[in-house]
C-alpha positions in Angstrom: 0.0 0.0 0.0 1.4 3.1 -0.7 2.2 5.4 2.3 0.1 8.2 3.5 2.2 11.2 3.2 1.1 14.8 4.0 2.6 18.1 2.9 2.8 20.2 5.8 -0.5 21.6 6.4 -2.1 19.0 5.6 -5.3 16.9 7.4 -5.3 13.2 7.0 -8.2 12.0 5.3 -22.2 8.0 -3.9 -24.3 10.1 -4.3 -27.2 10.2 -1.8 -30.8 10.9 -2.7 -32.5 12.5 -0.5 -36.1 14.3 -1.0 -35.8 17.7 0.0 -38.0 20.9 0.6 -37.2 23.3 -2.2 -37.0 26.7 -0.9 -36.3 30.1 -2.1 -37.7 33.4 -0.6 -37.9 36.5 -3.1 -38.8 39.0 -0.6 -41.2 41.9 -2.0 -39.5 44.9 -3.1 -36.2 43.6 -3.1 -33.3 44.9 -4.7 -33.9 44.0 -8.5 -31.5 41.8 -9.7 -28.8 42.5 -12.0 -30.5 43.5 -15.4 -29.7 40.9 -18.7 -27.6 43.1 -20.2 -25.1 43.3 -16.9 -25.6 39.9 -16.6 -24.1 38.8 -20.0 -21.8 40.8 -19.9 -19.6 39.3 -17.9 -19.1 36.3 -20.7 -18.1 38.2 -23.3 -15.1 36.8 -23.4 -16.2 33.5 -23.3 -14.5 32.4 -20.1 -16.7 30.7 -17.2 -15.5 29.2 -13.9 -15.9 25.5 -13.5 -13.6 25.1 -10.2 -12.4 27.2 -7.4 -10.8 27.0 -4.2 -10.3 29.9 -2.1 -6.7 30.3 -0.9 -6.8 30.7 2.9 -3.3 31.0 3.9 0.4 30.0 3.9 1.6 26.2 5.0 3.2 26.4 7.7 6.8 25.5 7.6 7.0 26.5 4.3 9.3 29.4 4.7 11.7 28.0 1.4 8.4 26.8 -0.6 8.9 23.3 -2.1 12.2 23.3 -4.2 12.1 21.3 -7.2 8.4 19.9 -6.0 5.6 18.7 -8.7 2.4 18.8 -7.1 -0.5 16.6 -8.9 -3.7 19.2 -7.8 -7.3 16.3 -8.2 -9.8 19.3 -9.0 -13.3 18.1 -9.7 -15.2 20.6 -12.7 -18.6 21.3 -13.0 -19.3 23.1 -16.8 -17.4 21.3 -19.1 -16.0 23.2 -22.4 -13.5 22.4 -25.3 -11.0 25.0 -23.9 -9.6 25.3 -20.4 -7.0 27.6 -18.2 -6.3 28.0 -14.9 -5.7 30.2 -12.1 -2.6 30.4 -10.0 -2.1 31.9 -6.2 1.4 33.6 -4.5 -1.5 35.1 -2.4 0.3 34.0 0.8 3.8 34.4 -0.1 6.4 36.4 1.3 8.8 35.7 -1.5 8.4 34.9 -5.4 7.7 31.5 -6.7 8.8 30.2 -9.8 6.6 28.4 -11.9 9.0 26.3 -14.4 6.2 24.2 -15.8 2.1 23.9 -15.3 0.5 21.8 -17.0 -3.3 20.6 -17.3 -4.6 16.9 -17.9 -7.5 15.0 -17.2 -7.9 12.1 -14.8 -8.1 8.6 -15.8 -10.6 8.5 -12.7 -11.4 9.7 -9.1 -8.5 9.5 -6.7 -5.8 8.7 -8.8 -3.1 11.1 -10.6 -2.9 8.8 -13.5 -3.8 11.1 -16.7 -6.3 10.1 -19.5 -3.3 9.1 -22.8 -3.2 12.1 -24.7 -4.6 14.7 -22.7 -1.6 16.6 -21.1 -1.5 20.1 -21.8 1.8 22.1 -21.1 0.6 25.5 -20.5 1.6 28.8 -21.4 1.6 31.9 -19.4 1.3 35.2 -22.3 3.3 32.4 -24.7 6.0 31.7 -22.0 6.2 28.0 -20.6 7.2 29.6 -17.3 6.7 32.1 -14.7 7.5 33.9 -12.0 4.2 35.0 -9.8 5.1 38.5 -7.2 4.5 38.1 -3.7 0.5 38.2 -2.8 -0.4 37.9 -6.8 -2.2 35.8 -8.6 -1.6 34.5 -12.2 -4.4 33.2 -15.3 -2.5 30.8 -17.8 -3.3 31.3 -21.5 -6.3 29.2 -22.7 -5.1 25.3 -24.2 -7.4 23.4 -26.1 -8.8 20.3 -24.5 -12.5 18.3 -24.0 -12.8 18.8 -20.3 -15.8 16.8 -18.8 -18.8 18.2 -17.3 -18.6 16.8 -13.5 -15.2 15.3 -13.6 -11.6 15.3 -12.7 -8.9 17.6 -13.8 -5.3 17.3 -13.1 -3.6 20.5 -12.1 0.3 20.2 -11.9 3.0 22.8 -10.9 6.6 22.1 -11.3 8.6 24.7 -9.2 12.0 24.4 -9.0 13.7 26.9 -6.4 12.8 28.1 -3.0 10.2 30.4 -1.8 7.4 31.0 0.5 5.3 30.6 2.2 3.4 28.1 -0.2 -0.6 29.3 -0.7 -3.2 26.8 -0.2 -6.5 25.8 0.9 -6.3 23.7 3.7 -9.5 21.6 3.6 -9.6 19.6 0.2 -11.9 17.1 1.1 -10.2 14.8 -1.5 -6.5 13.8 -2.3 -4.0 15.6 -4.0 -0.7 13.8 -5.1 3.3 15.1 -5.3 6.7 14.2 -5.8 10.1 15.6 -4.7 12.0 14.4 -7.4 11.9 17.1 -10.3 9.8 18.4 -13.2 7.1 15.2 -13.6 4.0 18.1 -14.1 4.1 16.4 -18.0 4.0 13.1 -17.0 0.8 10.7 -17.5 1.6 8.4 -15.2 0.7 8.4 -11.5 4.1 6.2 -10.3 5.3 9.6 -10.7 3.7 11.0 -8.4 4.0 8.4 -4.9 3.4 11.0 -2.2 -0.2 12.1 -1.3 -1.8 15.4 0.5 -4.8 16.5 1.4 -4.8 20.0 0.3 -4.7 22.4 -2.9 -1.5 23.8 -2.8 -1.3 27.1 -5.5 -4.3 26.5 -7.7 -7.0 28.7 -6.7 -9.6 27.9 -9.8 -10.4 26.1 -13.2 -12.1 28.1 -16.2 -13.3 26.8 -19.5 -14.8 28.2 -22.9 -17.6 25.8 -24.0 -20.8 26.3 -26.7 -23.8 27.2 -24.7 -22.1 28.4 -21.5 -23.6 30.8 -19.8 -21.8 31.4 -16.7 -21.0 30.4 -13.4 -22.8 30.8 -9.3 -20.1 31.7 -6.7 -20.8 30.6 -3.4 -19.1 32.3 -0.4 -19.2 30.9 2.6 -17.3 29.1 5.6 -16.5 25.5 6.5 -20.2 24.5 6.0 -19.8 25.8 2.2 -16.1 23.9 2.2 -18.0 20.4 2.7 -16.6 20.0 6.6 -17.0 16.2 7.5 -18.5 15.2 4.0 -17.2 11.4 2.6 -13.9 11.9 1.9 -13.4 12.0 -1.9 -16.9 11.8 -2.8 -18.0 15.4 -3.8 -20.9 15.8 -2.1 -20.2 19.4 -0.6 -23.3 21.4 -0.8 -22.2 23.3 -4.2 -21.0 20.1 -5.7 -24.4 18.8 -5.1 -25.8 22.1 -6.6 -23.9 21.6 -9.3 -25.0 18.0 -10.5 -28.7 19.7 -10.3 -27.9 22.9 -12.6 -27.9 22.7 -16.9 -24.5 22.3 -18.4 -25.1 25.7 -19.3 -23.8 27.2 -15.8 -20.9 26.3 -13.5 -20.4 26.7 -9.8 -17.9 27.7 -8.1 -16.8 27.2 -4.2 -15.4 29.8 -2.1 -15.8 28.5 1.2 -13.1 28.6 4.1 -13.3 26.7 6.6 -13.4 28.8 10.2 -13.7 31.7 7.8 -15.6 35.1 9.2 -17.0 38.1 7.7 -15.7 40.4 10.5 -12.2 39.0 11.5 -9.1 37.2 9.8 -8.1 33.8 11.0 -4.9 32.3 10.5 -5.3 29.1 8.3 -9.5 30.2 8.5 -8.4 33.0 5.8 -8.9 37.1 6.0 -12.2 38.1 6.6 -14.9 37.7 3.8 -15.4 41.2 2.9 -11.5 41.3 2.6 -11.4 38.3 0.5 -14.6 39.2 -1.8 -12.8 40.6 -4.9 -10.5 37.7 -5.3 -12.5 35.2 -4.4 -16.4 36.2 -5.9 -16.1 39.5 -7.4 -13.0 38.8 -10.1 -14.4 35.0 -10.9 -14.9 34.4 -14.5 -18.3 35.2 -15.8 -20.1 35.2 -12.2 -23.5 35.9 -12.4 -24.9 35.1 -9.3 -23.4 34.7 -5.9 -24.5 33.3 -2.8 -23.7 34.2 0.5 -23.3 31.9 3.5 -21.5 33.4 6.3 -22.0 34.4 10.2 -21.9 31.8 12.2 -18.3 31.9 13.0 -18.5 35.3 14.1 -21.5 34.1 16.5 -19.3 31.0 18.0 -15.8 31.9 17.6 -13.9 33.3 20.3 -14.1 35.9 20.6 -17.7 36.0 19.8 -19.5 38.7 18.2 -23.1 39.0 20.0 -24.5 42.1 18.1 -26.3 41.1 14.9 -26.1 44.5 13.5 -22.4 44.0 12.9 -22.8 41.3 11.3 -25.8 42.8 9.1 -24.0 45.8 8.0 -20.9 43.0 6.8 -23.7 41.3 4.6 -25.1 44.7 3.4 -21.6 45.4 1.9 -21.3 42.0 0.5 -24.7 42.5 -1.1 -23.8 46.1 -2.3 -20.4 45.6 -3.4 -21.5 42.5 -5.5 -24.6 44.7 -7.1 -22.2 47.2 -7.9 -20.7 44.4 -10.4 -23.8 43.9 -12.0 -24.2 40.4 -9.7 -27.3 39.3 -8.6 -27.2 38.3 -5.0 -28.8 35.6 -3.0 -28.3 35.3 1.4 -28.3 32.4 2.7 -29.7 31.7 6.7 -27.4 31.0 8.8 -28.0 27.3 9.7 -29.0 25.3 13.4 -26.4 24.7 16.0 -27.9 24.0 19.1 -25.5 21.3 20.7 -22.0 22.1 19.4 -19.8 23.2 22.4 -20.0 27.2 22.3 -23.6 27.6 21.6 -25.7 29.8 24.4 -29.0 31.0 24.2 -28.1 34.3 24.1 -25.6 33.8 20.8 -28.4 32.0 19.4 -30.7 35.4 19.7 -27.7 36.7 17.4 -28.4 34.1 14.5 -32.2 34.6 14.8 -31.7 38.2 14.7 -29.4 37.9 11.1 -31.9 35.6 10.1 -34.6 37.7 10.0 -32.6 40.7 8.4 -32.1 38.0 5.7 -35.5 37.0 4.8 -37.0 40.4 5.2 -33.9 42.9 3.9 -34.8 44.6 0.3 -30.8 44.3 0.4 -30.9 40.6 -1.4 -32.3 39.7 -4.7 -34.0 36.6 -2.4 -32.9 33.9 -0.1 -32.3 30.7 0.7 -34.1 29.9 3.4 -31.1 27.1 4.9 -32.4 27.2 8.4 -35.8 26.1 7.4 -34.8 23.3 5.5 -32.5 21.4 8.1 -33.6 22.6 11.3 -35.5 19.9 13.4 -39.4 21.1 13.9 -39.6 19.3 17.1 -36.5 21.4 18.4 -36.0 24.3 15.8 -32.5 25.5 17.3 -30.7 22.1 16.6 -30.2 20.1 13.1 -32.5 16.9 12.5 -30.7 14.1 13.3 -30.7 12.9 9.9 -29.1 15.6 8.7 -26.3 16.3 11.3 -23.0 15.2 10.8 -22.5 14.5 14.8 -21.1 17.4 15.9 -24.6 19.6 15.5 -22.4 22.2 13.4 -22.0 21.0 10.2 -24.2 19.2 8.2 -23.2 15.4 6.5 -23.9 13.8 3.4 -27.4 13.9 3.3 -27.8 17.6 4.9 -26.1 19.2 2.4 -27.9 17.4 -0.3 -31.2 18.9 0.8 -29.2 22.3 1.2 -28.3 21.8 -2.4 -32.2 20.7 -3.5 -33.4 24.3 -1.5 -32.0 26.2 -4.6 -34.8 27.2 -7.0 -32.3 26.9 -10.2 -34.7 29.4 -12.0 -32.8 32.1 -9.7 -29.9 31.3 -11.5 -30.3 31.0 -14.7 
């Protein structure tokens, strides 16, 4: 068996059905949503998101990067195309990193960095087959040609020979990634290349393809509830994934959950605050039409705890405006039941009931989606159903975020 071994920073490590109430509240008099024309704009040049991963800090340790490391990235797509590029990240870094070869395949199937025969792309950065990304920038690759899959795997690779650091990534993949130590292998098809594994996405930060009929892509923004916290391992059956098996080919979705993240304050591998991180991470997405915005609950039960709801209200109103302002339309989410996990009180519950109502009433949001309702338990409205709760009456499991993902009306965002 081949050893389990983790990049520092890293966490060691199908499809349920599951009838669901569909909700989605339009409240009267709302903000009107982005007109048409803004909308399609944003596609004119043809580009549309179809995986994302929001960098949430540097790995720790990494103070010389990863000399001379190729790093197999397993990225799962949701729009498919016939041309694809990708997004790099030195978000984190204190230093440049050197990107001597990035190359794009796809997989010859889950969990495995073995690459479909005849689909490695080498790619190019402004016609260069290298580069070097500044401290706290991030870098798009030209486009390549390839068929990339609707709802399938994509292999990522970066080759980068000499020190620097500290190395960007998002810490909670959810899924395996795969590396070697041993050289430039990001053009290699076979996966006894790459014998090392990881459990996060070091330096790629998102996926974008050109396809007939696309449309463009949903952003959801959110915390480790969004990031598919103690989902099955390797499955993809985070709440946007699920979303995304239920929307046309027409649209992709795209995941900028943190885990731990807040909207108010920064946290260390959690990420910087959400209205710090909304241009990278919603706003500058390729042809985002729609986002989605799940946060607040960390500011309620993190230490130190924020207990007045108009703090938290005026952070979603910026969201909301700031995203209007780019033509988005804009859809809150309630924050979701936690009754039972180790910081809840009954007085930091009134502070979720008092967002909640904001969000289903405020003329701020183009509507909502009404989260709370859909997995709270009616015999005990504060806490999860059992059913739905992962164990630890925080996060949802499998089947919670599956009815999370069949409470989106899909007309909303089309």
């Amino acid at each position: 068996m081949r050893p389990n071994r983790v990049l520092p920073g890293g966490y060691s490590g199908k499809r349920l059905l599951v009838a669901a109430v569909l909700l989605l509240g339009v409240v009267p008099g709302a903000a009107a949503a982005a007109s048409a024309d803004q909308v399609e704009s944003v596609t004119t040049s043809g580009w549309v998101g179809t995986w994302a991963a929001a960098p949430a800090a540097g790995v720790a340790g990494t103070d010389n990067g990863y000399p001379n490391y190729s790093i197999r990235n397993i990225v799962h797509t949701s729009a498919g195309g016939h041309e694809v590029r990708v997004r790099l990240s030195n978000a984190f870094g204190r230093t440049p990193v050197l990107f001597g070869r990035v190359t794009v395949a796809v997989a010859a199937g889950p969990d495995t960095p073995q690459a479909v025969p005849g689909t490695m792309r080498t790619l190019t950065f402004g016609g260069d087959g290298e580069i070097t990304v500044p401290p706290g920038a991030d870098v798009v690759s030209d486009g390549a040609a390839l068929n990339v899959p609707r709802d399938g795997d994509l292999l990522v690779t970066t080759y980068t020979p000499t020190p620097s650091g500290p190395v960007t990534h998002h810490p909670l993949a959810m899924q395996n990634s795969y590396f070697t130590r041993d050289g430039d292998k990001a053009a290699d098809e076979s996966a006894a290349a790459f014998p090392e594994r990881t459990a996060v996405w070091h330096y790629v930060s998102g996926v974008d393809v050109r396809g007939h009929g696309l449309r463009g892509s949903v952003v959801a923004i959110g915390d480790s509830i969004t990031d598919g916290a103690n989902s099955t391992w390797g499955a993809n059956l985070r709440w946007p994934d699920q979303l995304a098996d239920r929307i046309s080919r027409h649209l992709g979705v795209l995941n900028a959950g943190i885990s731990g993240n807040r909207l108010l304050l920064d946290g260390g591998n959690y990420g910087v605050n959400a209205l710090a991180r909304l241009d990278r991470d919603v706003l500058s997405q390729s042809g985002v039409r729609t986002a989605i915005v799940f946060e607040g609950i960390n500011d309620i039960q993190q230490t130190p705890h924020q207990a007045e709801p108009g703090k938290i209200i005026s952070a979603l109103k910026q969201i909301a405006n700031r995203a209007h302002d780019r033509g988005l339309r804009v859809l809150g989410a309630t924050i979701t039941p936690w009754k039972g996990w180790r910081s809840y009180t009954p007085e930091l519950e009134e502070t979720r009931q008092a967002v909640n109502r904001f969000i289903r009433t405020s003329r701020l949001f183009d509507g909502y989606l009404d989260f709370d309702a859909v997995i709270r338990d009616p015999a005990d409205p504060q806490r999860m159903k059992p059913e739905y709760d992962s164990g630890d009456h925080l996060h949802p499991g499998d089947k919670g975020f599956t009815a999370m993902a069949d409470a989106v009306s899909l007309p909303r965002l089309r």
